[in-house]
C-alpha positions in Angstrom: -8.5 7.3 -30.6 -4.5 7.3 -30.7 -2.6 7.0 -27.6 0.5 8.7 -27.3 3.6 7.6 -25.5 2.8 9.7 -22.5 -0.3 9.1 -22.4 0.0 5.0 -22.2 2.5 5.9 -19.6 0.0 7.5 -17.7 -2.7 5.1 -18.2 0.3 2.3 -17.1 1.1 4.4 -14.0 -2.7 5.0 -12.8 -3.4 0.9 -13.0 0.2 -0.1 -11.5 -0.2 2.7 -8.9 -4.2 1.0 -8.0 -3.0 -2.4 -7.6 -0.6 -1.3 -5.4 -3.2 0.3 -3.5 -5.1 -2.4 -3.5 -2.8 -5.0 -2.2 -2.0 -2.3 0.5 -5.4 -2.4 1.2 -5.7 -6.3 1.2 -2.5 -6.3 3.7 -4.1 -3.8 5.9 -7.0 -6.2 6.1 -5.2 -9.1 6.7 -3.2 -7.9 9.0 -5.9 -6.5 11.0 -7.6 -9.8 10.9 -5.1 -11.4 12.5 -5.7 -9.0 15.9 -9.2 -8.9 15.9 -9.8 -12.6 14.5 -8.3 -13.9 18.7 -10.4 -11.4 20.4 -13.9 -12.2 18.6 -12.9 -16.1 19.3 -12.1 -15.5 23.0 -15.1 -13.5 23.0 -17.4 -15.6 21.8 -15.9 -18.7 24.2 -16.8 -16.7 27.2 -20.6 -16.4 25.9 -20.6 -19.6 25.3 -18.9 -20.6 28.9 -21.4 -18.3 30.6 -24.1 -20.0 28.9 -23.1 -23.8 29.9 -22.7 -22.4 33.2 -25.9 -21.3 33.6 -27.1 -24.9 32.8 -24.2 -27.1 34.7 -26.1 -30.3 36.2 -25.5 -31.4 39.4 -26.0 -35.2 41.0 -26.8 -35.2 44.2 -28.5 -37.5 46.8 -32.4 -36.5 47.5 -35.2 -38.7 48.6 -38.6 -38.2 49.4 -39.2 -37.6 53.5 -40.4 -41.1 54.8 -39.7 -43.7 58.1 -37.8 -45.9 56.1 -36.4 -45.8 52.7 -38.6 -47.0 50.1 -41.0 -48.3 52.5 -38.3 -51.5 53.7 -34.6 -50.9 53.8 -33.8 -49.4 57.1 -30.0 -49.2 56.0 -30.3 -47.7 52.8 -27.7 -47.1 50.4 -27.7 -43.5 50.1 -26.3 -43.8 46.4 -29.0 -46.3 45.4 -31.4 -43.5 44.4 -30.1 -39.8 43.2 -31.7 -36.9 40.8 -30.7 -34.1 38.8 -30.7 -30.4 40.5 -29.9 -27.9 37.7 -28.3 -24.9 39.4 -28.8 -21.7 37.4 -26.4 -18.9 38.9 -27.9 -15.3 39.8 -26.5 -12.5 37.9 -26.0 -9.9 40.9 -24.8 -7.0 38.6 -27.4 -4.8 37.8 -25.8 -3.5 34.8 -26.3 -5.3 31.8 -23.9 -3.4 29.3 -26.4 -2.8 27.1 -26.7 -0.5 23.9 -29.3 1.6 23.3 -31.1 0.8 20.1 -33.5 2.6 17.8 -37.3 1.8 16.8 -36.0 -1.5 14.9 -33.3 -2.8 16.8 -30.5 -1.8 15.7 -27.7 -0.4 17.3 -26.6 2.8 16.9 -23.5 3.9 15.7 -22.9 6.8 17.4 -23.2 4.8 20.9 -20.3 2.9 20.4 -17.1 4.1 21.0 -15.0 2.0 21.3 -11.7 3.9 21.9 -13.1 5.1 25.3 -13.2 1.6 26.4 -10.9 0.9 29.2 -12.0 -1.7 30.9 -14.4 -5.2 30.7 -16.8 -6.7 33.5 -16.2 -10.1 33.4 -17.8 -13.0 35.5 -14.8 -15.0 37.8 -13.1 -18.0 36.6 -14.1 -20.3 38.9 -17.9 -20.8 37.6 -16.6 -22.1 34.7 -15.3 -24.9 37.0 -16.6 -27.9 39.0 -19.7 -26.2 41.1 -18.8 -26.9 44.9 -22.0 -27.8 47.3 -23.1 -28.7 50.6 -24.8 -31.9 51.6 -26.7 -31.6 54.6 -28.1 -35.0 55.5 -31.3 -35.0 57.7 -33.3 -37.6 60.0 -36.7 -38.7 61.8 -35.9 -39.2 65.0 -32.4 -39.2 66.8 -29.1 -39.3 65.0 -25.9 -41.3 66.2 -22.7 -40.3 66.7 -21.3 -38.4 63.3 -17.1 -37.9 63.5 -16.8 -38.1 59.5 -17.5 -39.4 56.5 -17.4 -42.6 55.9 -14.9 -45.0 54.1 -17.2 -46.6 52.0 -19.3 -44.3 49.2 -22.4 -42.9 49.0 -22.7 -42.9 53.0 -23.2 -40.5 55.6 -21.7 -41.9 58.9 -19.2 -42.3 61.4 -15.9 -43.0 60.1 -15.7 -46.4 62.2 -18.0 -48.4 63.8 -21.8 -49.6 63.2 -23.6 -47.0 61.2 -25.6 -45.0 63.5 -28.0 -43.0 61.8 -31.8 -43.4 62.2 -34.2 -43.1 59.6 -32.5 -40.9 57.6 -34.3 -39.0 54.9 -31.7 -37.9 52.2 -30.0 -35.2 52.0 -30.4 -31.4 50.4 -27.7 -30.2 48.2 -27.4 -26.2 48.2 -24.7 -24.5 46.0 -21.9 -22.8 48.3 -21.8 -19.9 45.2 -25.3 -19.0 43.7 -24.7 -15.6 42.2 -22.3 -14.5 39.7 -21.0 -11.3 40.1 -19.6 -9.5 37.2 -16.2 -7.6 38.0 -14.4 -4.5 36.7 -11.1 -5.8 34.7 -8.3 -2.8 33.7 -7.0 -3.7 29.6 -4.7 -0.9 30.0 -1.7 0.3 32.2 -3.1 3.7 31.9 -6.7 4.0 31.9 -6.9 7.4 30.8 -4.2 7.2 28.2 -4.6 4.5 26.8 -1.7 3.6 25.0 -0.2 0.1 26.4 -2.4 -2.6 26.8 -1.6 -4.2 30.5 0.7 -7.1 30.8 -1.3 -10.3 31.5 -0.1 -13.5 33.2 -0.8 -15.8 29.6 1.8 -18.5 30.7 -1.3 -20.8 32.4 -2.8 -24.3 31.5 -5.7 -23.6 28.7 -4.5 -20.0 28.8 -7.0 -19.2 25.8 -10.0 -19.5 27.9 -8.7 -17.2 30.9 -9.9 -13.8 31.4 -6.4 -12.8 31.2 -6.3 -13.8 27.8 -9.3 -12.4 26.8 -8.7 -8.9 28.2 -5.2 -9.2 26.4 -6.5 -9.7 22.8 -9.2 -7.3 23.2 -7.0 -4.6 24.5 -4.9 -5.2 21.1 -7.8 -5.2 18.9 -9.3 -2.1 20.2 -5.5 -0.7 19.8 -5.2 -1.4 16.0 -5.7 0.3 13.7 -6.6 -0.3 9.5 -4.5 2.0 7.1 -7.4 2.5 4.2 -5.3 3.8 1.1 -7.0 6.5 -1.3 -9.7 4.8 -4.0 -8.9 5.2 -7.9 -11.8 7.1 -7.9 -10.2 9.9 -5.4 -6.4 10.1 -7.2 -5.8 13.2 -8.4 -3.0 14.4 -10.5 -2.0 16.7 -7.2 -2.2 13.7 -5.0 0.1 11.5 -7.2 2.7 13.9 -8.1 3.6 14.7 -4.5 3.3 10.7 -4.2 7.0 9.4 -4.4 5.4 6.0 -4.7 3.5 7.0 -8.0 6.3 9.3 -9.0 8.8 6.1 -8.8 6.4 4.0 -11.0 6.1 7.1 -13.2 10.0 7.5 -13.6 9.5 3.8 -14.3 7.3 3.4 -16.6 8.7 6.5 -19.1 11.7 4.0 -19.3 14.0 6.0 -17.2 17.0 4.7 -14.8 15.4 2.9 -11.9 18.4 3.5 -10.0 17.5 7.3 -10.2 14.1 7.6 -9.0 12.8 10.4 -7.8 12.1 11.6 -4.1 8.6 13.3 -2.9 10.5 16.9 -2.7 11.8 16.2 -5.9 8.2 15.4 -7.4 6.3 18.4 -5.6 9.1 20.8 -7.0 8.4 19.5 -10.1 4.7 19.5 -10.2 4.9 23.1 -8.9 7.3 24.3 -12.2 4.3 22.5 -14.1 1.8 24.8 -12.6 0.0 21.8 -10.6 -0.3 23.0 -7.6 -1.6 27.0 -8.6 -4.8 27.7 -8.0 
């Protein structure tokens, strides 16, 4: 089959105007990327945080209850012998955020919305630290005088003086802080609006793995928005004569002046003298 002129102009326009859609497309993407890309990182940090947090190892003094330590040393060294206490926080929040799901796991669409979130639980910053405990040393029998620790390690006696202590028998470690509680962080400055994500303090020391942060980069992702341009398949010739894009590549590619391309009211008038637009 022959092609006309106009018709290879038409054909030019339709596969110039789909690229361009295309790379709008691939721009939109990109660009969205770049927002949501932080706030799955800082996202997935925090799990894994929480998760070495849960499993932080602890040395700390503990022997077995006896007269004397191992059976001869009267004056032990009390960082001669030491094991490992794993401390495993208690989640106090009852709420466990999650999603309800159907008969095969999967969760369902239609409970996430994700506009209508406002705000994030998160656990405080601090467990993700050095955990702080309490020694409490014990004894069979009657203690000396205790003003301090002492100046050597691994002891637990006066500050000066002989050491005093009598048969002790090691000492308990018990975490000052063994439950997490999970608390209620705003992302916006209006809750119920919704429309400026609330300034965080970002200029801190590994800022990246602050709550801060992370309720700053979600607050933007949840904010942003992809642009998703028509398909090829969905263009119409309504949609691209009152498309001042199209019509430009149009005027273009029928070899007209570039410096006199046509506007979107100029275009829709036109269609409409063509009888586009009648029903």
């Amino acid at each position: 089959m022959k092609v006309g002129k106009p018709a290879a102009a038409g054909h030019t326009v339709l596969a110039t105007n789909a690229e361009a859609r295309a790379n709008q497309a691939r721009s939109s993407i990109a660009a969205a990327d770049k927002v949501i890309g932080p706030a799955v990182k800082a996202l997935r940090a925090r799990a894994a945080m929480a998760l070495a947090a849960r499993k932080k190892h602890m040395k700390t003094i503990q022997t077995a209850a006896q007269a004397t330590h191992n059976g001869a040393d009267s004056n032990p060294s009390a960082s001669s012998t030491s094991c490992t206490v794993v401390h495993i926080p208690t989640l106090t929040e009852a709420d466990n955020c999650s999603i309800e799901s159907d008969a095969n796991t999967k969760v369902k669409e239609n409970n996430i919305e994700l506009n209508k979130i406002a705000k994030l639980k998160l656990a405080p910053n601090d467990i993700f630290g050095p955990q702080k405990i309490s020694l409490v040393a014990r004894a069979k029998g009657t203690m000396g005088t205790i003003d301090g620790p002492s100046s050597s390690s691994g002891w637990c006696v006066q500050t000066s003086g002989p050491k005093t202590g009598s048969k002790v028998l090691g000492a308990e470690a018990t975490p000052q802080a063994t439950s997490i509680r999970l608390a209620e962080q705003q992302m916006f400055d209006d809750p119920t609006a919704q429309t400026k994500c609330k300034e965080q303090k970002l200029n801190t020391p590994w800022a990246t793995t602050t709550k801060e942060y992370l309720l700053h980069v979600t607050c933007h992702a949840l904010k942003h928005t992809v642009t998703v341009p028509n398909s090829v398949a969905a263009e119409t010739i309504k949609t691209l004569a009152t498309d001042e894009t199209a019509a430009g590549l149009a005027h273009i590619a029928l070899g007209k002046d570039p410096k006199k391309m046509p506007t979107e009211a100029a275009a829709k008038e036109k269609g409409s003298r063509r009888g586009i637009f009648r029903s």
